[in-house]
Each structure stands twice: as C-alpha cells, then as structure tokens.
Phi, psi and omega in degrees: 000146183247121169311113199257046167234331199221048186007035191251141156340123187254140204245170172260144172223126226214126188208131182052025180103357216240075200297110183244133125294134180232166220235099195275017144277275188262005167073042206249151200267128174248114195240131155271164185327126171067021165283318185323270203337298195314316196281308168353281192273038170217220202254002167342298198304304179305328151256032157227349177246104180228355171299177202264114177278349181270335168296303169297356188262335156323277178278050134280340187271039188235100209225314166268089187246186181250171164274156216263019180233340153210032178061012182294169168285148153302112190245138177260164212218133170228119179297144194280335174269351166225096177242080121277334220241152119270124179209187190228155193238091166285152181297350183285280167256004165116339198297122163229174192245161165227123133334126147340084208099345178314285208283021162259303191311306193283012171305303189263114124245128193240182174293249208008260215317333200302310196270358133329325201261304165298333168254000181278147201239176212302138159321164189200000000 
C-alpha cells in the first residue's frame, strides 16, 4: 500500500493479532474497518503511533484524497470527545487514516485535550 499523504510505503505492523499500516516516511496510520475500534482502548496506540506528532499535525492539513485501499472518497472526522483529532474515513470501505499521533492522542484523555478541545478551531 502507498501512503496517500506523503506517497512513501506503508509497512504492516501487526499488534494483538491485528495487522494496521504505517506509512515508513510520515508514520501515518492506516485501519481497514473495525481495526481503529479493537485497537483503540489498549496500549496499541503507543507501539504502533510512533511518529513526531508536530509532523502529523503538519500532514493533517492533507485532507483530500482517494482512499488508499479502494480509491473511494475520504470523508473528514473530528472525534466527538477530542475534537482536536481530526482523520479521515472512507465513504466506501469503511477504512481510516491518522496522522502521526492522532491515534496515540486519542488513545489518552486527559485535562490537556479537555482545553485542547477549546481552542481548536473549526474544520473547514
């Protein structure tokens, strides 16, 4: 699979059984349909989001793409308890991308997001 914010190789990385692409350039996250849910609440994020989260917020502003597993549209997503996170969905197969740290932030909540969450301003 080719990474579809910085077009560099994406390698599998396999955590609890559970096979993700990461993006071996900007370290950016790939979930086919329900790998995101499974992983989300265990310690996954932190051995598998291992990228410069100031880099990813950088390739957060790449927002319009084909998806990088069946060419479908990309719908942009702001999680409703940190919306600060910003990702992306395809309308298709169900698939989403992170950024580099997106799915480690969102992994923690903490007071930070909470006021994270107040200043960040709208999507666009």
């Amino acid at each position: 699979m080719i990474c579809p914010k910085c077009t560099s190789t994406m390698e599998q990385v396999v955590y609890e059984g559970i096979e993700v692409d990461r993006c071996t350039s900007c370290k950016g996250l790939w979930f086919d349909i329900g790998e995101e849910e499974a992983l989300r609440a265990t310690e996954a994020a932190a051995n598998i989001d291992v990228g410069d989260a100031r880099a990813g917020a950088q390739m957060s502003k790449i927002d319009r793409y084909a998806c990088p597993r069946c060419s479908g549209g990309m719908v942009r997503m702001v999680d409703p308890k940190q919306s600060h996170i910003w990702y992306e969905k395809c309308s298709s197969c169900g698939g989403s991308f992170f950024d580099a740290g997106e799915f480690r932030d969102l992994s923690e909540n903490t007071i930070s997001d909470f006021f994270k969450s107040l200043f960040t301003p709208e999507r666009k």
